[in-house]
N, C-alpha and C positions, 0 to 999 in steps of 0.2 A: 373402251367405253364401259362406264360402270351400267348395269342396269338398272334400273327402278327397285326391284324386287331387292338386288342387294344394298342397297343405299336404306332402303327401310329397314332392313334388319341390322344395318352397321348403325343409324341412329338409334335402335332400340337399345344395341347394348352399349352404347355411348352415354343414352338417357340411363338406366340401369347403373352404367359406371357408379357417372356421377350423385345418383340417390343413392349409391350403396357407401360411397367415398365420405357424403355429409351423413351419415345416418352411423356410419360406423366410428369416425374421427372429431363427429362435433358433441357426442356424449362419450358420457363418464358413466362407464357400464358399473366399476363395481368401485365405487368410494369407499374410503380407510373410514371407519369411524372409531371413538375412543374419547376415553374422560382426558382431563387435564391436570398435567403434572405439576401445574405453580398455582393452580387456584379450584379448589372446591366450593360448590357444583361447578359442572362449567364442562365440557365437550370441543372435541377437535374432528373437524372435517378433512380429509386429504382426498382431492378430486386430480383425475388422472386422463387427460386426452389424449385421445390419437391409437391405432394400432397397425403395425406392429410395434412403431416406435413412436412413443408419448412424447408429443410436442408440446405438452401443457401440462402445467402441476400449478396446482390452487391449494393453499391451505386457508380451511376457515374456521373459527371460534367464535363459541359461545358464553357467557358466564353466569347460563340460566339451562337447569337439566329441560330438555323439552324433543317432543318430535320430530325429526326431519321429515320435510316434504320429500313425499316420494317421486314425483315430477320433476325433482331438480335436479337431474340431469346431464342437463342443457346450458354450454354457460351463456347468459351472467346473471342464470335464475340464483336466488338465494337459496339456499337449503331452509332456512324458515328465518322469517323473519326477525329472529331472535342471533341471528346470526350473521356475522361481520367476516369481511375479506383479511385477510392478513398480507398475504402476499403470495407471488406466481413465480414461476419459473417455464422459461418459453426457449424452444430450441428450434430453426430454420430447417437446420442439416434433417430432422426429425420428420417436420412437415413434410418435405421435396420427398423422402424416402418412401412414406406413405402414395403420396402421388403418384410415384415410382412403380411402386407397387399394383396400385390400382390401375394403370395405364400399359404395364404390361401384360396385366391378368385380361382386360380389355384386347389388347391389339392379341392375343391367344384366341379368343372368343370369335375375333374380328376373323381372323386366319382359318379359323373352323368356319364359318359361316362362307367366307369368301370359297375354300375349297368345295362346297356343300353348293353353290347355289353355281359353280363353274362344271362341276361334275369332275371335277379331276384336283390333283396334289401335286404341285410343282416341286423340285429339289428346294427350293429356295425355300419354299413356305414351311417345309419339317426344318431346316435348320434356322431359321427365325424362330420357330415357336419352341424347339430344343434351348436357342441362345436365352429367350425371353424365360423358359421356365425356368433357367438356371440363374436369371435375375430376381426372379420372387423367390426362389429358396435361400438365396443369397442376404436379402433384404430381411425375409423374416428370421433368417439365422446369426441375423450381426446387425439386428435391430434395437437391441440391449445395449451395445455399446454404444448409441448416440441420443438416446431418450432424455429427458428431460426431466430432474428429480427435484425435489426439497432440499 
């Protein structure tokens, strides 16, 4: 029988997960910016989701020099409104890896918490949380070869 006590902290780091899973894969932490090679004025955007592997690539153009909104982010805010979508590139295998990720780094958390609130460490629970850590080193070390480019 679970108790109360641990059911509340295994939704906490569930709730947690998932704010950390949309906060960290649904922005574009650091956008490529750069003028334009076939027409002067004019600017290129290269927006970049997901981590450790980028499930998403946006490229956008402008053909007016001007500010990027700093707020943009977040897609399908525009970078400003002087600014048009050109085209993405979307990869699945990308997405699931991230999940992966964030769902093993969770059931770690969950395994601490569960040993923490039972007062003891079963054999089982260090070699799940051994198998899981060597899933996130895994994922962020051959997370480059499934990402998702221009």
């Amino acid at each position: 029988m679970v108790s109360s006590e641990l059911q509340m902290r295994l939704k906490t780091i569930l709730a947690w997960a998932l704010f950390s899973f949309i906060l960290v894969n649904g922005c574009s932490w650091m956008p490529g910016y750069g003028g334009r090679h076939d027409r002067q004025p004019g600017m290129e955007v290269e927006r970049y989701f997901g981590w450790p592997a980028c499930f998403r690539a946006e490229l956008w153009r402008s053909d007016h020099p001007h500010q990027v909104n700093d707020g943009a982010y977040i897609p399908p805010i525009p970078l400003s409104t002087e600014m048009y979508f050109v085209y993405s590139s979307n990869g699945l295998i990308p997405f699931i890896l991230d999940a992966a990720l964030v769902a093993a780094v969770a059931a770690i958390c969950g395994l601490f918490v569960w040993a923490d609130v039972r007062g003891r460490t079963a054999s089982w629970m260090i070699f799940t949380g051994v198998f899981l850590a060597v899933v996130v080193w895994l994922i962020v070390q051959f997370a480059d070869e499934t990402s998702a480019y221009l």
